[in-house]
PQR file with spaces between the fields and no chain letter, atoms N, CA, C, O and H, PARSE charges and radii, in Angstrom:
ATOM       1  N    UNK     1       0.830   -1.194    0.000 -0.4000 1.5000
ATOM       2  CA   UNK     1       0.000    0.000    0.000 -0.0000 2.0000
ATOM       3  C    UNK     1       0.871    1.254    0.000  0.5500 1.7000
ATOM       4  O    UNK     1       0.484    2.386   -0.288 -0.5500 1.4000
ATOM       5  N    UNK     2       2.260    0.846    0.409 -0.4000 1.5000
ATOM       6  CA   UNK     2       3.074    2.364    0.534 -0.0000 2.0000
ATOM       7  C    UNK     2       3.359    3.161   -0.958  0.5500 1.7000
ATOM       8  O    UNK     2       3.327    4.312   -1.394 -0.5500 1.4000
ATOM       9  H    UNK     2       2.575   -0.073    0.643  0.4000 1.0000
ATOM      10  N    UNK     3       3.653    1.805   -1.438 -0.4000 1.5000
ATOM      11  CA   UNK     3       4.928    1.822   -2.705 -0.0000 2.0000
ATOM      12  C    UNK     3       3.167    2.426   -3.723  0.5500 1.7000
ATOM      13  O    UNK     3       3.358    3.191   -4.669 -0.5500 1.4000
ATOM      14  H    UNK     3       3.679    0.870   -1.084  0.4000 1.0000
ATOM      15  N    UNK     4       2.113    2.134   -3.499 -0.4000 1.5000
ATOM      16  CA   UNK     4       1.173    2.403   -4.011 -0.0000 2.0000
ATOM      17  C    UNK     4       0.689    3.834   -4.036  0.5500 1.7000
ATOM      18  O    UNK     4       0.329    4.612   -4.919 -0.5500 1.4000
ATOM      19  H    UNK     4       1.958    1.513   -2.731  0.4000 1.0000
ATOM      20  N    UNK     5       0.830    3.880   -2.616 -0.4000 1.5000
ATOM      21  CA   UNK     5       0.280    5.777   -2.453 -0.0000 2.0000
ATOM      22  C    UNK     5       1.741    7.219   -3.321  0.5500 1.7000
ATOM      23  O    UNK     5       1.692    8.249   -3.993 -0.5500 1.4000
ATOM      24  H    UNK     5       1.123    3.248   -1.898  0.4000 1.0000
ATOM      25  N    UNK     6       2.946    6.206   -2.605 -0.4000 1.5000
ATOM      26  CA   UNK     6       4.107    6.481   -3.252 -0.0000 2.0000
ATOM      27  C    UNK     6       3.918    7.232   -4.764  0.5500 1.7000
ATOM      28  O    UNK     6       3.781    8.414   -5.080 -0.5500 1.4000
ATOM      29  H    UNK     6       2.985    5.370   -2.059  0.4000 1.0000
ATOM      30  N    UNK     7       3.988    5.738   -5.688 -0.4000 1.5000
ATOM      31  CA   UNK     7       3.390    6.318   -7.261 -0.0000 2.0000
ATOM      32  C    UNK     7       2.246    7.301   -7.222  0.5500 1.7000
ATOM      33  O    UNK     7       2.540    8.453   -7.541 -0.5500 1.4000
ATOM      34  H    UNK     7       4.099    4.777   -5.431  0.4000 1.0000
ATOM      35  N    UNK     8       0.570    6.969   -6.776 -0.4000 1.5000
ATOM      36  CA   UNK     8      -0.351    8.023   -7.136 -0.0000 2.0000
ATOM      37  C    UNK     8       0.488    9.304   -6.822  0.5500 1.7000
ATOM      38  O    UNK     8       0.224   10.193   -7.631 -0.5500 1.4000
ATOM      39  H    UNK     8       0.331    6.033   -6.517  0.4000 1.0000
ATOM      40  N    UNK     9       1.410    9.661   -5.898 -0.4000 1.5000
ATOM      41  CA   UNK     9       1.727   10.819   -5.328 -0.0000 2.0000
ATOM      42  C    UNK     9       2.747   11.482   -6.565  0.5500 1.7000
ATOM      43  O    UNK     9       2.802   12.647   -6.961 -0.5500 1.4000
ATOM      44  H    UNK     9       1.624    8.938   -5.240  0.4000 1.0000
ATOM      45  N    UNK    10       3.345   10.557   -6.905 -0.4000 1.5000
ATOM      46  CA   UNK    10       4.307   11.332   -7.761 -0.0000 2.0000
ATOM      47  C    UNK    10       3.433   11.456   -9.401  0.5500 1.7000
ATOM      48  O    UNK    10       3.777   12.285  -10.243 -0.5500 1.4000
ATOM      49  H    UNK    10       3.301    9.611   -6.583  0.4000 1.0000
ATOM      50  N    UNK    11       2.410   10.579   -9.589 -0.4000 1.5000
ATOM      51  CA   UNK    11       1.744   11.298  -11.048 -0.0000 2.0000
ATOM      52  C    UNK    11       1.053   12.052  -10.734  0.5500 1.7000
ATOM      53  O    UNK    11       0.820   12.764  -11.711 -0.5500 1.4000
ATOM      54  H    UNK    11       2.131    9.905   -8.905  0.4000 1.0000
ATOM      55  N    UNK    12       0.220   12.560   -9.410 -0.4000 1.5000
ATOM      56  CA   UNK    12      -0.403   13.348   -9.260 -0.0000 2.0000
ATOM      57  C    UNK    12       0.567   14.803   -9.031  0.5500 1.7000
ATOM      58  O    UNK    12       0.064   15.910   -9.230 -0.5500 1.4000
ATOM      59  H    UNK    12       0.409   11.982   -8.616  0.4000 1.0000
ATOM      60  N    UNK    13       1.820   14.661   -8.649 -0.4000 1.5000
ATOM      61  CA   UNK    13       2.744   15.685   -8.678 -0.0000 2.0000
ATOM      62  C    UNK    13       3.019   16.529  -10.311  0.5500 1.7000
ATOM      63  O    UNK    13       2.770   17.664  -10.716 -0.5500 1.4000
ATOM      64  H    UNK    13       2.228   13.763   -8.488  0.4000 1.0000
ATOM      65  N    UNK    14       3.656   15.297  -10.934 -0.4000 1.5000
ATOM      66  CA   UNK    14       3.792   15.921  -11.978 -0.0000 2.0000
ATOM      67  C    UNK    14       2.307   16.041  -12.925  0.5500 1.7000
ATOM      68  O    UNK    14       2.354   17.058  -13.616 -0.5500 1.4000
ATOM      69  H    UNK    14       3.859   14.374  -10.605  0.4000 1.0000
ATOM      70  N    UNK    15       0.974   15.229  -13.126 -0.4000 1.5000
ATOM      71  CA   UNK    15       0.081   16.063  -13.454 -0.0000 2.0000
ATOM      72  C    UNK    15      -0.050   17.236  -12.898  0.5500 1.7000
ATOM      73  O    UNK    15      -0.360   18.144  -13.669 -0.5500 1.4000
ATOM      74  H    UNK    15       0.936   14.402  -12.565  0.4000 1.0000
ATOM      75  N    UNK    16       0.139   17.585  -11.427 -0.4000 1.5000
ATOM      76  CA   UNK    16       0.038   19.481  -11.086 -0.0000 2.0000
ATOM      77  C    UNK    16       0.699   20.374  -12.012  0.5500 1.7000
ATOM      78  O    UNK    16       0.191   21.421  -12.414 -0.5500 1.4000
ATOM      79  H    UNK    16       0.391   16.847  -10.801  0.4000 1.0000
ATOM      80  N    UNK    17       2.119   19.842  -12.423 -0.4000 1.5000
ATOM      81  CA   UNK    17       3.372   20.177  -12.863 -0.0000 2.0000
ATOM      82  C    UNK    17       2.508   20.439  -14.604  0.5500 1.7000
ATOM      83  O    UNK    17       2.204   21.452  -15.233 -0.5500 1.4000
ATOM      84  H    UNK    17       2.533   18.992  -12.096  0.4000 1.0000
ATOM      85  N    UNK    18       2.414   19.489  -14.775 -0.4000 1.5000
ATOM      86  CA   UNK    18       1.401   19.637  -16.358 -0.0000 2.0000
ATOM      87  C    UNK    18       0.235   20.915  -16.331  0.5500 1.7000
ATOM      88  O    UNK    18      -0.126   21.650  -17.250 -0.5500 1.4000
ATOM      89  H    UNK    18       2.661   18.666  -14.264  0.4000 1.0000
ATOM      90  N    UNK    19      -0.106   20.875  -15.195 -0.4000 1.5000
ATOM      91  CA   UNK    19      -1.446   21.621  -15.171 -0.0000 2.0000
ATOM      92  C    UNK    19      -1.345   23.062  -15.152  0.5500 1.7000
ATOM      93  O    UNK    19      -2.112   23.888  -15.647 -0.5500 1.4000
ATOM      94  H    UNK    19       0.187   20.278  -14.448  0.4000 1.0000
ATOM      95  N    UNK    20       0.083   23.290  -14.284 -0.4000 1.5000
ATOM      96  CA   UNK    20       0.523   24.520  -14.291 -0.0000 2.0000
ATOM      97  C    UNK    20       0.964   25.307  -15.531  0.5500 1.7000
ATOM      98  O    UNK    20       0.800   26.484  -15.850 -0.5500 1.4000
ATOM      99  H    UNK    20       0.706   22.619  -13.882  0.4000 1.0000
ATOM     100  N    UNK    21       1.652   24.151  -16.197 -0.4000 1.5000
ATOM     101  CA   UNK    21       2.207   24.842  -17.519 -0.0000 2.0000
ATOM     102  C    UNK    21       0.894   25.296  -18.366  0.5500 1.7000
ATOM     103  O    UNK    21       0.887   26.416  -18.877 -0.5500 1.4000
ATOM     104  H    UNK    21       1.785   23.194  -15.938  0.4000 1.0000
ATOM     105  N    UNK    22       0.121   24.688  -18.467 -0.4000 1.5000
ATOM     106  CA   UNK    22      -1.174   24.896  -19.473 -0.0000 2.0000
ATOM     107  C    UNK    22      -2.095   25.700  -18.404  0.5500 1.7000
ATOM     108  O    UNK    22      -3.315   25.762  -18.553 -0.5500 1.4000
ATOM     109  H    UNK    22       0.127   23.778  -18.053  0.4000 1.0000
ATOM     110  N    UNK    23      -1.563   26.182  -17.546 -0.4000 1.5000
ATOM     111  CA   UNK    23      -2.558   27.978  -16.843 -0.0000 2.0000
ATOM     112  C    UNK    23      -3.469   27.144  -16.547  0.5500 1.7000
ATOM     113  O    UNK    23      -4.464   27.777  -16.899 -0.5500 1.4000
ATOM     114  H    UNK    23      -0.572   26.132  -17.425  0.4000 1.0000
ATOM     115  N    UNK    24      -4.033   25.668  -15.943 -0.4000 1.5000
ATOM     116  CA   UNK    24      -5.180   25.947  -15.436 -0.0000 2.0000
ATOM     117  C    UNK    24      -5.047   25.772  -13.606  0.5500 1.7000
ATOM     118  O    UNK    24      -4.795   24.807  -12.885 -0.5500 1.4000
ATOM     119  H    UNK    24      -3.224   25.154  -15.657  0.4000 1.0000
ATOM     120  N    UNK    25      -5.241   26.680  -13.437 -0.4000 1.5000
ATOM     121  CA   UNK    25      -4.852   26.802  -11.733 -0.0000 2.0000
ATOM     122  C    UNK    25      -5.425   25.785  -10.831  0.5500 1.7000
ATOM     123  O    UNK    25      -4.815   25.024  -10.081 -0.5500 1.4000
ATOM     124  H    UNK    25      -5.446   27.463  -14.023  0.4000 1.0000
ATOM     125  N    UNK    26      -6.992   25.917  -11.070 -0.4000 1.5000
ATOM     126  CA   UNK    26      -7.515   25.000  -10.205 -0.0000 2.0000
ATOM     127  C    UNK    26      -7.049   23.895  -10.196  0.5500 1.7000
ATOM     128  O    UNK    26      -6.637   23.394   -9.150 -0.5500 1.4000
ATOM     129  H    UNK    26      -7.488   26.535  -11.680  0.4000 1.0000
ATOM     130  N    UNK    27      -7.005   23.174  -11.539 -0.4000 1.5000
ATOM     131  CA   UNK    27      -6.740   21.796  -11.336 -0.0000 2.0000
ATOM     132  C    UNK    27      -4.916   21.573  -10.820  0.5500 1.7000
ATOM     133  O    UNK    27      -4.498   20.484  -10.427 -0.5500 1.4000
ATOM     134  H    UNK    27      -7.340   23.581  -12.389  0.4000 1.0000
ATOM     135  N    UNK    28      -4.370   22.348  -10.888 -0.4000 1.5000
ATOM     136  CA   UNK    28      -2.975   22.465  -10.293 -0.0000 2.0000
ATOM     137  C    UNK    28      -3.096   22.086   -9.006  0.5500 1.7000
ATOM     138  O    UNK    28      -2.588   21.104   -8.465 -0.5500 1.4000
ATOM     139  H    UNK    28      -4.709   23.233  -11.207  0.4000 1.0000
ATOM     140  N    UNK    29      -3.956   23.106   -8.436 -0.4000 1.5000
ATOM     141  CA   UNK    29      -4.193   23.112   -6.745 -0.0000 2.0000
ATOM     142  C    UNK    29      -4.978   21.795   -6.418  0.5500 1.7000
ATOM     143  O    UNK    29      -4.963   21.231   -5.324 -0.5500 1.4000
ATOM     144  H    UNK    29      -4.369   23.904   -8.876  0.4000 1.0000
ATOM     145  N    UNK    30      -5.692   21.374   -7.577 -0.4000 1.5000
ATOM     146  CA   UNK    30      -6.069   19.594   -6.961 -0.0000 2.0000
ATOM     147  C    UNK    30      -5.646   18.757   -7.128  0.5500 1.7000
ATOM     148  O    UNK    30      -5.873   17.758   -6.446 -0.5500 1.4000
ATOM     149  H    UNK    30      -5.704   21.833   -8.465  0.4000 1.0000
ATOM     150  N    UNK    31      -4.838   18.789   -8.114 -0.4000 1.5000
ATOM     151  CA   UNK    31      -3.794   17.527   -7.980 -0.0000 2.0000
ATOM     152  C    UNK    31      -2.596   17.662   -7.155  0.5500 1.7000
ATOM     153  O    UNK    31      -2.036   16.694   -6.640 -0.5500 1.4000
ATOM     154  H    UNK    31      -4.653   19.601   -8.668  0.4000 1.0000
ATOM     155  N    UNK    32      -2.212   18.857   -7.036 -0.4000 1.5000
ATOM     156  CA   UNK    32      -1.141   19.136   -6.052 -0.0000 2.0000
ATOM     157  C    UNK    32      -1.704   18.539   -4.651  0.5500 1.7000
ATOM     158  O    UNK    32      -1.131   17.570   -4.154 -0.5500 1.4000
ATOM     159  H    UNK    32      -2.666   19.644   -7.455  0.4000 1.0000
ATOM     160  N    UNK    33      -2.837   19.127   -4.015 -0.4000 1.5000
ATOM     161  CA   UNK    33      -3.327   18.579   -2.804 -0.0000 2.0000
ATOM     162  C    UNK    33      -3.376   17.247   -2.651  0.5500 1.7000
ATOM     163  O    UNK    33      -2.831   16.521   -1.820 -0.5500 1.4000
ATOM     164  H    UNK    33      -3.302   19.915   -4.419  0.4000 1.0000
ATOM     165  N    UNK    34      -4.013   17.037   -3.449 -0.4000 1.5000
ATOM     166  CA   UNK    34      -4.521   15.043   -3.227 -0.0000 2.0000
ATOM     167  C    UNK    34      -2.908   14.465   -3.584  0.5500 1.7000
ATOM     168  O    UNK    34      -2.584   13.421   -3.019 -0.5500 1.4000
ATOM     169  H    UNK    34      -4.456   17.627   -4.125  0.4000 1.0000
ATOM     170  N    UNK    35      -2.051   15.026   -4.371 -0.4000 1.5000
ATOM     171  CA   UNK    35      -0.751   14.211   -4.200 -0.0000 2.0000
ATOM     172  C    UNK    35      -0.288   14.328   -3.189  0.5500 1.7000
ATOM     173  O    UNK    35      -0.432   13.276   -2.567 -0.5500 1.4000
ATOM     174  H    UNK    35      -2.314   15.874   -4.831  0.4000 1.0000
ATOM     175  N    UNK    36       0.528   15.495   -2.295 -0.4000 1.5000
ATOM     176  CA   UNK    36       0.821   15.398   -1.150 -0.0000 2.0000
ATOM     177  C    UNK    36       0.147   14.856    0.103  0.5500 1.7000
ATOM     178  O    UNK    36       0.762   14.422    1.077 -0.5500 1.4000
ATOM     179  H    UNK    36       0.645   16.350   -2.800  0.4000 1.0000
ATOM     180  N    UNK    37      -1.497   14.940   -0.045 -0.4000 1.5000
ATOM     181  CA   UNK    37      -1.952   14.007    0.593 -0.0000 2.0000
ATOM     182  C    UNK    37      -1.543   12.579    0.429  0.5500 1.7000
ATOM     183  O    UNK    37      -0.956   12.373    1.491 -0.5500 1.4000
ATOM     184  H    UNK    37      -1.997   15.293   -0.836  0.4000 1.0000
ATOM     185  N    UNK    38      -1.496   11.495   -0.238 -0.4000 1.5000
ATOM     186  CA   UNK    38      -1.323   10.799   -0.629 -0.0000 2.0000
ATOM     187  C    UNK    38       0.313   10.376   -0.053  0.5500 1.7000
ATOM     188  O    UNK    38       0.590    9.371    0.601 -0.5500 1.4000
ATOM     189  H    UNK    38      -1.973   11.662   -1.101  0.4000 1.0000
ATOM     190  N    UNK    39       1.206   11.382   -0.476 -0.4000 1.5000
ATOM     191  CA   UNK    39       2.452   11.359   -0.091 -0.0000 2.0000
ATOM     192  C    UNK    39       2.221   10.946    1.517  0.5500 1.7000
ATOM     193  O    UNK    39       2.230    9.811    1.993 -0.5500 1.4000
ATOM     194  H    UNK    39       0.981   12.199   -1.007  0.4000 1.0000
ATOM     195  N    UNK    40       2.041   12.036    2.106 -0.4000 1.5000
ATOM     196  CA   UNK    40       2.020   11.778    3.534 -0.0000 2.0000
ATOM     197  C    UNK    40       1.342   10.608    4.119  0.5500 1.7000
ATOM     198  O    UNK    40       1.668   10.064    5.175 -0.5500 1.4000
ATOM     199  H    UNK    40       2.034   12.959    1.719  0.4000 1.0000
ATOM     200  N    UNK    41       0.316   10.246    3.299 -0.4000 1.5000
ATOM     201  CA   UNK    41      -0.426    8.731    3.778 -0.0000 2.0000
ATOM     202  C    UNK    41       0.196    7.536    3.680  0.5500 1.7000
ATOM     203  O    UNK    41      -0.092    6.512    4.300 -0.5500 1.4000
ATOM     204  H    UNK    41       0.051   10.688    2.442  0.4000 1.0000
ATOM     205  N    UNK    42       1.357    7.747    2.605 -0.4000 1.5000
ATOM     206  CA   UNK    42       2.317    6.683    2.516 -0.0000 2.0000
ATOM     207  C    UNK    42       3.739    6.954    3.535  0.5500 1.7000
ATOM     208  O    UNK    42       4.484    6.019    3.827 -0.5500 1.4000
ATOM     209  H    UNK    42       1.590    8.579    2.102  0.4000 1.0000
ATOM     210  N    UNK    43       3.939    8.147    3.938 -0.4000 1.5000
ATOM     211  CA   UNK    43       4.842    8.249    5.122 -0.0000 2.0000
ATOM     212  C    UNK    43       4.182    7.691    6.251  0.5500 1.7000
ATOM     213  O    UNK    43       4.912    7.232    7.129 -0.5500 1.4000
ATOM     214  H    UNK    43       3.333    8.907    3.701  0.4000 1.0000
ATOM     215  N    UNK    44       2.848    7.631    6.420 -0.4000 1.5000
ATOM     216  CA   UNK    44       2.098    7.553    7.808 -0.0000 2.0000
ATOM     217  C    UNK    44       2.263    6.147    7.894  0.5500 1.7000
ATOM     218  O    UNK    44       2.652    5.506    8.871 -0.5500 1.4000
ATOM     219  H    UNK    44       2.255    8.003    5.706  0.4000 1.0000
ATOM     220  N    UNK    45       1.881    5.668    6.611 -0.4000 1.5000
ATOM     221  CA   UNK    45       1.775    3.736    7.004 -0.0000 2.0000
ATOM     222  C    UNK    45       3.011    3.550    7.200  0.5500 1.7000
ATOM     223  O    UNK    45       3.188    2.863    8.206 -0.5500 1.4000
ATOM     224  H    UNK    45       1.565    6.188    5.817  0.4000 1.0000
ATOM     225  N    UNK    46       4.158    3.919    6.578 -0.4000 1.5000
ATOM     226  CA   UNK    46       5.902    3.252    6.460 -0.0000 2.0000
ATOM     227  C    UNK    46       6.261    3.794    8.725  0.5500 1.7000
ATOM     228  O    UNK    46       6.952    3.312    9.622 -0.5500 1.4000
ATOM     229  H    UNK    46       4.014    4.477    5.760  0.4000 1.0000
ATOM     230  N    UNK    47       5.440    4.791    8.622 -0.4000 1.5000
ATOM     231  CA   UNK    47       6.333    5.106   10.285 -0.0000 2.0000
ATOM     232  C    UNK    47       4.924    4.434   11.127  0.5500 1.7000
ATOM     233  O    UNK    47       4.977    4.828   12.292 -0.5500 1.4000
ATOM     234  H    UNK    47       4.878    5.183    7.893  0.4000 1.0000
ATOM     235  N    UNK    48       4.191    3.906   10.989 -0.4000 1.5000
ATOM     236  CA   UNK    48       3.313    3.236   11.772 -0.0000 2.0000
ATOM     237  C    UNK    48       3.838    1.847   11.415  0.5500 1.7000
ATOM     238  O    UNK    48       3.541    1.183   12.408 -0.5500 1.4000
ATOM     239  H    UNK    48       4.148    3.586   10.043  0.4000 1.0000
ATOM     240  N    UNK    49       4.512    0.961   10.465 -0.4000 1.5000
ATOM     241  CA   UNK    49       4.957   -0.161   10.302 -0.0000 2.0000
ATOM     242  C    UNK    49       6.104   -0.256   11.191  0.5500 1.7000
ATOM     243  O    UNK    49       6.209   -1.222   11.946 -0.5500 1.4000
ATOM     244  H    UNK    49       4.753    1.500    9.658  0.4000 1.0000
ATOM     245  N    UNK    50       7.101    0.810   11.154 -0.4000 1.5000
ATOM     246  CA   UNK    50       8.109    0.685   11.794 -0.0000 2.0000
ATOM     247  C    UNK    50       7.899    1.053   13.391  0.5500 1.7000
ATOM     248  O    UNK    50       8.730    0.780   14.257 -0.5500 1.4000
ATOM     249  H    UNK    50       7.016    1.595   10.541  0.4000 1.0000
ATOM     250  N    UNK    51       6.580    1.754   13.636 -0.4000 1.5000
ATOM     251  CA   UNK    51       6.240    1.588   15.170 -0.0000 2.0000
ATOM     252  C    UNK    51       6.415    0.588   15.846  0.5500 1.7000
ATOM     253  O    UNK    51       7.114    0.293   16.815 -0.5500 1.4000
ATOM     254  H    UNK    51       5.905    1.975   12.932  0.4000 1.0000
ATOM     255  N    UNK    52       5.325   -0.154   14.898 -0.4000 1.5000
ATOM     256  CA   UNK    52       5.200   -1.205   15.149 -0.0000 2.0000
ATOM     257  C    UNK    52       5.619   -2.611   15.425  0.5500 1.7000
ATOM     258  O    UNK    52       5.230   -3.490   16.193 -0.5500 1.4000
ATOM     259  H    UNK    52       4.757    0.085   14.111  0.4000 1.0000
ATOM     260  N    UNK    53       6.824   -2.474   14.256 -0.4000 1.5000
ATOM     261  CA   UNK    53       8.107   -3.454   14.596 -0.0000 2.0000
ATOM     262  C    UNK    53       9.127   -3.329   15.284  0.5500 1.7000
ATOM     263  O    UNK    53      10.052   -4.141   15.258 -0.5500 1.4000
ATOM     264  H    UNK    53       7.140   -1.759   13.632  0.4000 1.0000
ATOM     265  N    UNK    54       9.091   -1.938   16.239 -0.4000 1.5000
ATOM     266  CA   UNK    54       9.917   -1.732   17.312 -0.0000 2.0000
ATOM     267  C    UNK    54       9.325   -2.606   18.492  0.5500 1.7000
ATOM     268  O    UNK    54       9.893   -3.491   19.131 -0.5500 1.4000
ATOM     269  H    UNK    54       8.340   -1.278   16.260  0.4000 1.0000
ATOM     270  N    UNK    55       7.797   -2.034   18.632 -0.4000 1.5000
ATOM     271  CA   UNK    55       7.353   -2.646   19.681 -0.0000 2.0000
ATOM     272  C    UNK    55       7.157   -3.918   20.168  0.5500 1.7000
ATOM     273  O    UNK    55       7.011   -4.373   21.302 -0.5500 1.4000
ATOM     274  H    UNK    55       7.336   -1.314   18.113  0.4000 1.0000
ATOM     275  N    UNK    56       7.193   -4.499   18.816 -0.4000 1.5000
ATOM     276  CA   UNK    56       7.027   -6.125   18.565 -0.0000 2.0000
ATOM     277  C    UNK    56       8.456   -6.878   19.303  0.5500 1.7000
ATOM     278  O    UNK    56       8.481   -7.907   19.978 -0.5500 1.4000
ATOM     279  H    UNK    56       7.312   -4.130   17.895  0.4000 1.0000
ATOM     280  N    UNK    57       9.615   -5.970   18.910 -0.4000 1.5000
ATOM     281  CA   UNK    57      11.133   -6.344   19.094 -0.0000 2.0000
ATOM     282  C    UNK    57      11.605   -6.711   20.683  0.5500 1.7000
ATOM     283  O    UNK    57      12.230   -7.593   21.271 -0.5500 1.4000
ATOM     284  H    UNK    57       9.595   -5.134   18.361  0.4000 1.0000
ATOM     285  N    UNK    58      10.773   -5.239   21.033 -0.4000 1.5000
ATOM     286  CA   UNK    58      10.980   -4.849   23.042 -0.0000 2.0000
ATOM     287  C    UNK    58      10.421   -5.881   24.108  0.5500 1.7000
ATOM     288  O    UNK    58       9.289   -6.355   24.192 -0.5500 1.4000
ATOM     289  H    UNK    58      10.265   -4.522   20.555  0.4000 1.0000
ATOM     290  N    UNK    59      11.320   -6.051   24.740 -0.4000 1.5000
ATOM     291  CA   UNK    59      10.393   -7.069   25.693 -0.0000 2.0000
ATOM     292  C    UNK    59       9.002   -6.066   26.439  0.5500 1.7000
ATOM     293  O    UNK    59       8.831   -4.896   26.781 -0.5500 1.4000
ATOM     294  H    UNK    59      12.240   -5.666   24.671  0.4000 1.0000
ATOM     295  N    UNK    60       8.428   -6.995   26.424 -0.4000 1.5000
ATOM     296  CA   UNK    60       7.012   -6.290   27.529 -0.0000 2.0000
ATOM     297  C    UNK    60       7.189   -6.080   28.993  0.5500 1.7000
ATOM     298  O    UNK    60       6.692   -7.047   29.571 -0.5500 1.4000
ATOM     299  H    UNK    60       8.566   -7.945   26.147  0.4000 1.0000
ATOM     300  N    UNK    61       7.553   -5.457   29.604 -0.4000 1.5000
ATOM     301  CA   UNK    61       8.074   -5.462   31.037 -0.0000 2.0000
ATOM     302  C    UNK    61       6.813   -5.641   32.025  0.5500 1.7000
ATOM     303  O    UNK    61       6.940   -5.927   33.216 -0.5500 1.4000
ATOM     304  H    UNK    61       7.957   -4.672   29.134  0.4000 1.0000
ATOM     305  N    UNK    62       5.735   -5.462   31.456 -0.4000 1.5000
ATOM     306  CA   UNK    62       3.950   -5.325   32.552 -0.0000 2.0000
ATOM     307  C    UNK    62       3.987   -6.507   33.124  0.5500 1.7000
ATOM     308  O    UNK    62       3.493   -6.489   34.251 -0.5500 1.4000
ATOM     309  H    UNK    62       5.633   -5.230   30.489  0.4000 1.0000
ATOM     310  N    UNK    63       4.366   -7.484   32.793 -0.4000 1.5000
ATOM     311  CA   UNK    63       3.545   -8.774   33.765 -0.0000 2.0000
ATOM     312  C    UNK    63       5.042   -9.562   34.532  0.5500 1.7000
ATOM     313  O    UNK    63       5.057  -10.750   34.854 -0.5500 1.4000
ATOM     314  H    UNK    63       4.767   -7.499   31.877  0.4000 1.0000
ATOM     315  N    UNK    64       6.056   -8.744   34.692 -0.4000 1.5000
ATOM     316  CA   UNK    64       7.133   -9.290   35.318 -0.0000 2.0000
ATOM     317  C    UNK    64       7.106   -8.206   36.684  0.5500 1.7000
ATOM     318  O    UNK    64       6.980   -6.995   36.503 -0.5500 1.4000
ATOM     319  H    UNK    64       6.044   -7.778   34.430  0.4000 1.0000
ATOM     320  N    UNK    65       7.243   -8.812   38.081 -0.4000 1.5000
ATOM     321  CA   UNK    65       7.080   -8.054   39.009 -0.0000 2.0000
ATOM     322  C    UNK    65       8.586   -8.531   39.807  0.5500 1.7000
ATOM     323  O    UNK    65       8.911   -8.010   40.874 -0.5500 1.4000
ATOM     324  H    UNK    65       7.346   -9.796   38.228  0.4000 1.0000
């Protein structure tokens, strides 16, 4: 799902990049948005995976007294 949001992010980058050259603003500003969205949704899962496999790694210290 990363490597997925990854790509939409970068064609939706350079469609902004397209959109700009041909003056149409709006659609610049929506593909620009929803790509960096996108971007960041694929940073969110990659640092919630690696949360996660820290915590998995650590011993659990709660039930040792």
């Amino acid at each position: 799902m990363e490597l997925i949001l990854k790509i939409i992010a970068a064609v939706l980058i350079g469609a902004a990049v397209y959109f700009y050259n041909s003056g149409q603003s709006d659609y610049t500003f929506a593909a620009a948005a929803v790509g960096i969205c996108a971007f960041f949704l694929s940073m969110r899962i990659a640092i919630k995976k690696r949360l996660n496999a820290a915590a998995e790694s650590t011993p659990n210290d709660e039930g040792s007294e």
